[in-house]
N, C-alpha and C positions, 0 to 999 in steps of 0.2 A: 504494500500500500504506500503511492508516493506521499511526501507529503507538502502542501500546498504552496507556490509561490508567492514569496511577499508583494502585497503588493505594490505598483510603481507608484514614486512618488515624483513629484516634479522638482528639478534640479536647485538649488535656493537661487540662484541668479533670475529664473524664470519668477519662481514668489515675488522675488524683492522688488523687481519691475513691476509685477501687478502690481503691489503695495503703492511703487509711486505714481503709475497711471491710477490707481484709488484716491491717491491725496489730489488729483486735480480734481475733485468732482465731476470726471467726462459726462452726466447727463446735465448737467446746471451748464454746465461749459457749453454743450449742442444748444441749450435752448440760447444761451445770450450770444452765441455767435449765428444761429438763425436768426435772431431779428437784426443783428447788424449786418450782416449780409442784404435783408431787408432795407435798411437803411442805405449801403450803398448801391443797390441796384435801383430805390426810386431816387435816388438823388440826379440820376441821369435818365434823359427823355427814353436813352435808346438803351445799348450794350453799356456800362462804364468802363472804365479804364480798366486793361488788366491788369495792373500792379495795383490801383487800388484796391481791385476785388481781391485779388490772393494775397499779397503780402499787408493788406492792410486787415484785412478777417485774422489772416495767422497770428498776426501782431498780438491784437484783440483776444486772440485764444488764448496766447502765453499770458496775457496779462492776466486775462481771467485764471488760468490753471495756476499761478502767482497766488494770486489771491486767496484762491481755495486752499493751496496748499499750507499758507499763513495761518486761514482760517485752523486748519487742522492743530496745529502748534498750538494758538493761543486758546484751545477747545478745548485743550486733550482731558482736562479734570472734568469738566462738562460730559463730556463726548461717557467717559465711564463710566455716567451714573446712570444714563440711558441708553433704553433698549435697542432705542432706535441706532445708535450710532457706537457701541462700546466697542463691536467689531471692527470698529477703522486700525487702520494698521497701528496709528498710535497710541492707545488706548490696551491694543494685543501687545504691543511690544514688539510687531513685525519691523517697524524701523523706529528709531529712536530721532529725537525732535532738530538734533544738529542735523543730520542726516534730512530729514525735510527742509530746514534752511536754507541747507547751501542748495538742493533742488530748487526751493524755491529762485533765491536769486540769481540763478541759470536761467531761469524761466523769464525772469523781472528784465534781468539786461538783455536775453536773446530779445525781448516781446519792442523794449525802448530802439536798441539800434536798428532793426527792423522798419519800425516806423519812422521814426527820426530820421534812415537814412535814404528809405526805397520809397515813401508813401508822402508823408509832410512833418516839419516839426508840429502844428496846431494838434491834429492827431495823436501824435505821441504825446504833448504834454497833457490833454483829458481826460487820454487813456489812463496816464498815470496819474491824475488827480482821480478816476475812480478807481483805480488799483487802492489806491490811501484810503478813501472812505471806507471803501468794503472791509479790506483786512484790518484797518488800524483804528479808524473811528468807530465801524460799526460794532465790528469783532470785541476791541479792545477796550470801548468804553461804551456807548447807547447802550448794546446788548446786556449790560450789566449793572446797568444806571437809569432807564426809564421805561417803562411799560410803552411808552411807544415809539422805541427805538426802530421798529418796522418802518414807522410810514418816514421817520428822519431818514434812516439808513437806507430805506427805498431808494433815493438818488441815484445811490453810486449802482442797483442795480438798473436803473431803469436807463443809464447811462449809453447802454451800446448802439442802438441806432443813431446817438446825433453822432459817434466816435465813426459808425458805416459811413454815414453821410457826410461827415467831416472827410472821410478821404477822399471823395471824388470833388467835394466843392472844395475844400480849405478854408472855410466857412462853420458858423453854427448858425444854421439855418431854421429860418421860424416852424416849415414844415415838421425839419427833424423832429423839432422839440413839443411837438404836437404827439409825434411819438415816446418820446421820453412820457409825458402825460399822461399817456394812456397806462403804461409798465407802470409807473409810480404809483397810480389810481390802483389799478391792480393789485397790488402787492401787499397791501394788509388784508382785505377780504379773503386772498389766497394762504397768505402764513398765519393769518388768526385761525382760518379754521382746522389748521393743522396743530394750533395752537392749543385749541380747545380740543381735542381729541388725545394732545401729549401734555393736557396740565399739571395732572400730578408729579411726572416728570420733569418737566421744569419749577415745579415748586420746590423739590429736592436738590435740586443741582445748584437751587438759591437766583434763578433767572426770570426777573420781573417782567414776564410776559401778562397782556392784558387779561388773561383767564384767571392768571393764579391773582395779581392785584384788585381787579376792577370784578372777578366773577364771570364767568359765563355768558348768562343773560344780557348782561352788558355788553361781553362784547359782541353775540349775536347781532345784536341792533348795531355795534358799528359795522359787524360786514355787509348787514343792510344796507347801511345807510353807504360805506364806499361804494359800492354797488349802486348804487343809483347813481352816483356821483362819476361813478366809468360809464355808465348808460350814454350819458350826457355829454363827457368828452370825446367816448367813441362817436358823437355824430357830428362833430366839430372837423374830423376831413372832409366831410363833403359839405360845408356851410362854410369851409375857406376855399372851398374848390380843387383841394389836393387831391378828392378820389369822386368817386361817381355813385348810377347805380346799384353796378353789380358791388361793390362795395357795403354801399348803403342796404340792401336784400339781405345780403349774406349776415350781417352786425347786428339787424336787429332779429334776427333767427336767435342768433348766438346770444345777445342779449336777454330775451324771453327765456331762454332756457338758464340762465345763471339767476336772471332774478328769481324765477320759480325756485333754485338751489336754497337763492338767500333768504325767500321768503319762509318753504317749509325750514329751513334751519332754524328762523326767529319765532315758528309757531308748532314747534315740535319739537319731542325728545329724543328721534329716533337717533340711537346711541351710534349708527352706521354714516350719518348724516357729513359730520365735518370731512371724514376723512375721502367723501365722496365728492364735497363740494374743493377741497384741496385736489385731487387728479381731475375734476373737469374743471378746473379754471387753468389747468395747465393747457387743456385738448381747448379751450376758449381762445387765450393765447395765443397759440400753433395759429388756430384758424381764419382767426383776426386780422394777423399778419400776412397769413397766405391771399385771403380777400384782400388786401391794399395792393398785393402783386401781382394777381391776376388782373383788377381792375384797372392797373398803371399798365399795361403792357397793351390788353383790348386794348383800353382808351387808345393808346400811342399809336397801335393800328391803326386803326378809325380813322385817326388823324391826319 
């Protein structure tokens, strides 16, 4: 009777690389360099520049995968106490926090000479002003200083399409930041209700999110109420004349279905609810964005 082979493992150089494609956040990463992509494709009527499209997104991506990887560092006692995130490499002990550093500022200076050198310096320097917000402001102090460190800290997420847009114009463009508007609006309705689904957990970790200070109910009503408040910005592209119908169809679908999210979340206890209305404001998102591209391209057809 033989007896069984051990089974294979994966080599530790192959681990340690997942580990640090894990410290950049690759899905938070796709989605903010999807809208900046967004941003520099409508910034030009037709094709834009190739160098801004590719070296100016890659840019954007190191800076973000920077970020995240920051985030990870300044997390790590955080990151342990929950469920959600204890399994990050740092937290395991799969790499230790020098060791994310020096990745990160690999990441930091490939993302700055990049854009500084191939794309524009205006670019580079915003990008690096929201690199600082995300990992240093929001990370290192809102996040652990005020219950609505979201909607301050919002910024530096809602940052990347005017950073798109800035590479093909060299410009901050009022368009852009119509975009920025919309992500910013976003963003506490999206991370409150995620909030409220992880409060216990964050009441233990000691992180004054609006569930565990303000209660629940409260902050139901403000995803409510952001939520009307993105209703209303999203129809501000087509009232400055940046997007059209097929735009304007697709936004208020998408809209009705998020207010319906936020209404049963303010008039119900189904215990399923937050973490439902947190993945479809991401598939809102996506979609939002995708309708401003499809209707900039017909349009420019047309035209």
């Amino acid at each position: 009777m033989s007896t069984p082979e051990p089974a294979l493992s994966l080599p530790a150089a192959a681990i340690s690389w997942r580990s640090y494609y894990e410290l950049t956040k690759p899905k938070v990463v796709m989605l903010i360099v999807f809208t900046s992509i967004v941003g520099t494709l409508l910034a030009s009527p037709g094709w834009p520049p190739l160098d801004a499209l590719l070296f100016g997104n890659l840019g954007i991506a190191l800076a973000a995968a920077c970020a995240a990887t920051i985030n990870h560092v300044l997390d790590e006692r955080i990151d342990a106490q929950m469920s959600r995130t204890r399994s990050r490499p740092l937290p395991t002990g799969r790499l230790q926090a020098r060791n994310a550093l020096s990745f990160a500022a690999v990441l930091g200076v490939a993302s700055m000479a990049l854009l500084w050198g191939l794309v524009n310096p205006l670019t580079a320097l915003l990008t690096a002003a929201s690199l600082i917000g995300y990992a240093v402001v929001y990370t290192a102090f809102l996040k652990r200083a005020t219950p609505q460190n979201i909607v301050i800290g919002g910024a530096a997420g809602a940052a990347p399409p005017v950073l798109g847009w800035a590479a093909v114009t060299n410009t901050i463009d009022p368009n852009a930041l119509l975009l920025f508007l919309i992500i910013f609006a976003w963003t506490p309705p999206h991370f409150w209700a995620l909030a409220i689904a992880r409060k216990d957990e964050y009441a233990r970790a000691g992180i004054p999110m609006l569930p565990v200070t303000h209660g629940v109910e409260f902050t139901r009503l403000q995803i409510l109420l952001y939520t009307v408040l993105l209703i209303v910005i999203t129809i501000l592209p087509v009232l400055t004349g940046m997007s059209g119908a097929i735009y304007l169809l697709a936004v208020i679908g998408l809209d009705a279905v998020f207010l319906y999210y936020a209404l049963a979340l303010k008039m119900t206890q189904r215990a399923e609810l937050p973490m439902r209305v947190f993945r479809f404001s991401i598939t809102w998102l996506t979609w939002v964005f995708v309708a401003l591209l499809v209707d900039h391209y017909l349009l420019f057809r047309l035209v």
